[in-house]
C-alpha positions in Angstrom: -25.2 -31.5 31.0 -25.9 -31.4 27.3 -22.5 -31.9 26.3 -22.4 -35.1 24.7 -20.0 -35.1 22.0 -19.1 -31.9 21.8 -15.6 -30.9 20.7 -13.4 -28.9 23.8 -9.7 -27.7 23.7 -8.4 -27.5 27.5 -5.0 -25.1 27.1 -2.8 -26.2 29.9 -4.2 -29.5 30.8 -1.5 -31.5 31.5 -1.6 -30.9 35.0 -3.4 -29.4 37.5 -6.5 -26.9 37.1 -6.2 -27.7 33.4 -6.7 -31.4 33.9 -9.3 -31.2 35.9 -11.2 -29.9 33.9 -10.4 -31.9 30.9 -11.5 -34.7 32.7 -14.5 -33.1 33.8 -15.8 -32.5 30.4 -14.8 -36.4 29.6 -17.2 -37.1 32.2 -20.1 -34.8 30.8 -19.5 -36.3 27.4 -17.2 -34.5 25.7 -14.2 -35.5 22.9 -11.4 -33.0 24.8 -8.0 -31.9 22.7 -5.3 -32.0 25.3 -3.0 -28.4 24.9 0.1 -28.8 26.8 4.0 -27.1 26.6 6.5 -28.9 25.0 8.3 -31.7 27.1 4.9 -32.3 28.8 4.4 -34.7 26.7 4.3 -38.0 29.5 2.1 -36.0 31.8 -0.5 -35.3 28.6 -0.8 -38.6 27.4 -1.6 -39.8 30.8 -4.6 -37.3 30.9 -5.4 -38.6 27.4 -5.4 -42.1 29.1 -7.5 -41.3 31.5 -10.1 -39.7 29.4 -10.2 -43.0 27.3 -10.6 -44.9 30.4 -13.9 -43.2 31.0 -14.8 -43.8 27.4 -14.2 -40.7 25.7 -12.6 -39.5 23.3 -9.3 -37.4 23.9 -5.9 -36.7 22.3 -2.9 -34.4 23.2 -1.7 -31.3 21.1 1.5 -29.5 21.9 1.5 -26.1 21.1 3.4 -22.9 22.7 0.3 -20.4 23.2 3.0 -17.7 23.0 3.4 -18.3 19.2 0.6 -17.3 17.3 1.6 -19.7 14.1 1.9 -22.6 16.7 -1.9 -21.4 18.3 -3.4 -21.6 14.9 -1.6 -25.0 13.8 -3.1 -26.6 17.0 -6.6 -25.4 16.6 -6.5 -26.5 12.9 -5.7 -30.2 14.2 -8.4 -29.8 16.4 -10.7 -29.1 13.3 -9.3 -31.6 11.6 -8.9 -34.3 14.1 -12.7 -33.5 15.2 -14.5 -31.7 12.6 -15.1 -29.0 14.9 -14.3 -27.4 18.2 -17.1 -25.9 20.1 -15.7 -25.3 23.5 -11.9 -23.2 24.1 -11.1 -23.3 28.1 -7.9 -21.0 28.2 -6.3 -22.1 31.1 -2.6 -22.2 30.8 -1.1 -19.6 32.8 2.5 -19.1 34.8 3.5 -16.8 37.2 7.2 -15.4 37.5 6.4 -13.2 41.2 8.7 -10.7 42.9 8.2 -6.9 44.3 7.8 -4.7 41.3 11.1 -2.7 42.3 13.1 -6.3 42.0 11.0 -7.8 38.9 12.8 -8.5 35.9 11.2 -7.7 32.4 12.0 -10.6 31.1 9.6 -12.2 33.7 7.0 -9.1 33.2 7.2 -10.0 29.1 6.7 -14.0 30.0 3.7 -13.8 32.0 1.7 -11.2 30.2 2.9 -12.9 26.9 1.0 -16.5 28.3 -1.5 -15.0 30.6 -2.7 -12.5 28.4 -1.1 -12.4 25.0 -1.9 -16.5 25.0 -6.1 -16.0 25.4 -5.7 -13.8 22.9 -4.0 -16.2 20.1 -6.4 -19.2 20.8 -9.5 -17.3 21.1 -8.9 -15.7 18.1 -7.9 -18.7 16.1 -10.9 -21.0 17.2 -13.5 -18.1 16.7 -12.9 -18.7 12.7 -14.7 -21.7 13.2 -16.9 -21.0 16.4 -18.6 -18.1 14.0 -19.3 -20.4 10.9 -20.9 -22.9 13.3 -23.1 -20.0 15.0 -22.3 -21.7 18.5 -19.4 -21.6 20.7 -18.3 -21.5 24.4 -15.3 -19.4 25.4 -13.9 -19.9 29.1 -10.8 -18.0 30.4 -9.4 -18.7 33.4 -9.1 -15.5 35.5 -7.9 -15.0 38.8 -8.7 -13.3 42.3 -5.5 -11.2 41.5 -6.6 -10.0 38.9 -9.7 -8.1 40.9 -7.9 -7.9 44.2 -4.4 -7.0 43.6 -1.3 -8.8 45.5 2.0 -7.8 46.6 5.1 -9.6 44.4 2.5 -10.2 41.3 2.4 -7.0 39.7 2.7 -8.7 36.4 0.3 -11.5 37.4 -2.5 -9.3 38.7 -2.2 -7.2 35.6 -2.3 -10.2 33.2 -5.5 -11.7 35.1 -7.2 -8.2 34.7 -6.2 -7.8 31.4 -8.3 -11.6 30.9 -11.6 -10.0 32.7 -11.7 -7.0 30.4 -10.7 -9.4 27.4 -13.8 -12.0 28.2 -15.9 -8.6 28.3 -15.2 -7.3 24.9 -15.1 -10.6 23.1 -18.8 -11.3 25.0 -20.0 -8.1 23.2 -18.6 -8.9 19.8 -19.8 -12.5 19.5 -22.8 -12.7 21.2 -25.3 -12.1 18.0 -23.6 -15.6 16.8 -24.4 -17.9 19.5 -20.9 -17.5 21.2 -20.8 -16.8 25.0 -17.5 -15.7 26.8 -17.0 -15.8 30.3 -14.3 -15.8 32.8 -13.5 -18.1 36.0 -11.3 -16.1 38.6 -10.4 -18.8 41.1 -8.6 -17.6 44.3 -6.4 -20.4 46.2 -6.4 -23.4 44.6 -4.5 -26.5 45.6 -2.0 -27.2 42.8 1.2 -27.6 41.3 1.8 -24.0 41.2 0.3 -23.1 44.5 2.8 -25.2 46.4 5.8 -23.4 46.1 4.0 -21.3 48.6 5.4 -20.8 52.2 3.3 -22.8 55.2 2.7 -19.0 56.8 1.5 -17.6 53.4 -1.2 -20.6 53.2 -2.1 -20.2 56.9 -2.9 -16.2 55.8 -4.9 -17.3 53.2 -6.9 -19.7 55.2 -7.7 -16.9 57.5 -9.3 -15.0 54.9 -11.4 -17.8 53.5 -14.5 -17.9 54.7 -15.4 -21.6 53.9 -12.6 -22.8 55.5 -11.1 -24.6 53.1 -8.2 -24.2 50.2 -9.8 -25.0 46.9 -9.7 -27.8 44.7 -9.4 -28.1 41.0 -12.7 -30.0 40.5 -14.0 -26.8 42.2 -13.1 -24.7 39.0 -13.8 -27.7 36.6 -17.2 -27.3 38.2 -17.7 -24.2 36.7 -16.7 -24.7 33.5 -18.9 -27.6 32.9 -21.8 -25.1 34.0 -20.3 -22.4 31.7 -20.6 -24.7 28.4 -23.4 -26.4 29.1 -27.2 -25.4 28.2 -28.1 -24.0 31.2 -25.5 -21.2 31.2 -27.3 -20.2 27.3 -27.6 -16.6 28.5 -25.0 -15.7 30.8 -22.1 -13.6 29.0 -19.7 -11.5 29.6 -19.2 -12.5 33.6 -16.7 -13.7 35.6 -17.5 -16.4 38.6 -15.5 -16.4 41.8 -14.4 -19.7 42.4 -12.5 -19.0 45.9 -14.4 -19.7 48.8 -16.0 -16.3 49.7 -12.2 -14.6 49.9 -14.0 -12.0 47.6 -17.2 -11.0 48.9 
């Protein structure tokens, strides 16, 4: 996949989506900086294990991506611990749902502060080197909500959409520097966050899926390999449905 040694930082990869595809990119060759929230720190350095298990190079970095002096601390020990980073996958995301009528602030502030706020702090901070390097890969993990709308995720959908238009503008700005920026919108994916779902909610959602299928994490990590690799030299400034035709 042409990414043997580069350097990628995987925000939220101490579980799920996130650690697919830091594993992913261990497997195409990559040296991967684990990001993960404080007191994830078991469930990182197990990912870290297993990226050194398939002979790679990997270590985990804690860092809030709400705090902008914590973002740019982190990316700087990625520099320093690798002498570069070439490939940001903003992944870490939460979700805080209820009927807009019923929805707290405090959980409207949370999730566009990570979702949103959070891309923007680490795409920023690892730009600075990205542009002295003249090459870079930027992938943000989107969502189907954020095209599609959902009942109860007012603050979600608007945080996801709010990524789309982000990867857009950042495309334009860097492009002239070798730097592509692209988004992933996944739709149901089978992880740690999607299973506080109900059983009739994930039946719906089956119905609408025209594979037939919930998603799986490698499905994304899929993606994202294809994103930073050669072969995806001149695609910026799109985002990729990952969700089994539930968009179409």
């Amino acid at each position: 996949m042409g990414l043997e040694n580069r350097v990628a930082l995987v925000t939220g990869a101490s579980q799920g989506i996130g650690r697919a595809i830091a594993l992913t990119l261990a497997r195409a060759g990559a040296r991967v900086a684990v990001n993960f929230y404080p007191g994830q720190d078991e469930k990182a350095a197990q990912v870290v294990k297993e990226i050194e298990k398939l002979g790679c190079s990997g270590f985990a970095v804690a860092a809030d991506i709400r705090d902008k002096s914590a973002v740019e601390e982190m990316v700087n020990t990625v520099q320093k611990h690798f002498g570069r980073l070439e490939i940001l996958v903003n992944n870490a995301g939460i979700t805080r749902d209820s009927l807009l009528l019923r929805m707290k602030e405090q959980d409207w502030d949370d999730v566009l502060a990570t979702n949103l706020t959070g891309i923007f702090h680490c795409t920023r901070a690892a730009l600075k080197f990205m542009l002295k390097q003249r090459w870079g890969r930027i992938i943000n993990i989107a969502s189907v909500i954020g095209v599609t709308g959902n009942a109860g995720q007012a603050n979600y959908g608007a945080a996801k959409a709010g990524v789309i238009g982000f990867t857009k503008c950042v495309a334009r700005e860097v492009a002239s520097r070798g730097i592509t920026a692209n988004a992933i919108a996944p739709g149901y994916i089978e992880t740690e966050m999607t299973e506080k779902i109900s059983l009739e909610t994930k039946e719906e959602l089956l119905r609408r899926i025209p594979v037939g299928r919930i998603g799986k994490p490698d499905d994304v990590a899929a993606v994202v390999i294809f994103l930073a690799s050669p072969g995806a030299d001149y695609i910026t400034g799109q985002t990729i449905h990952v969700d089994g035709g539930m968009v179409i």
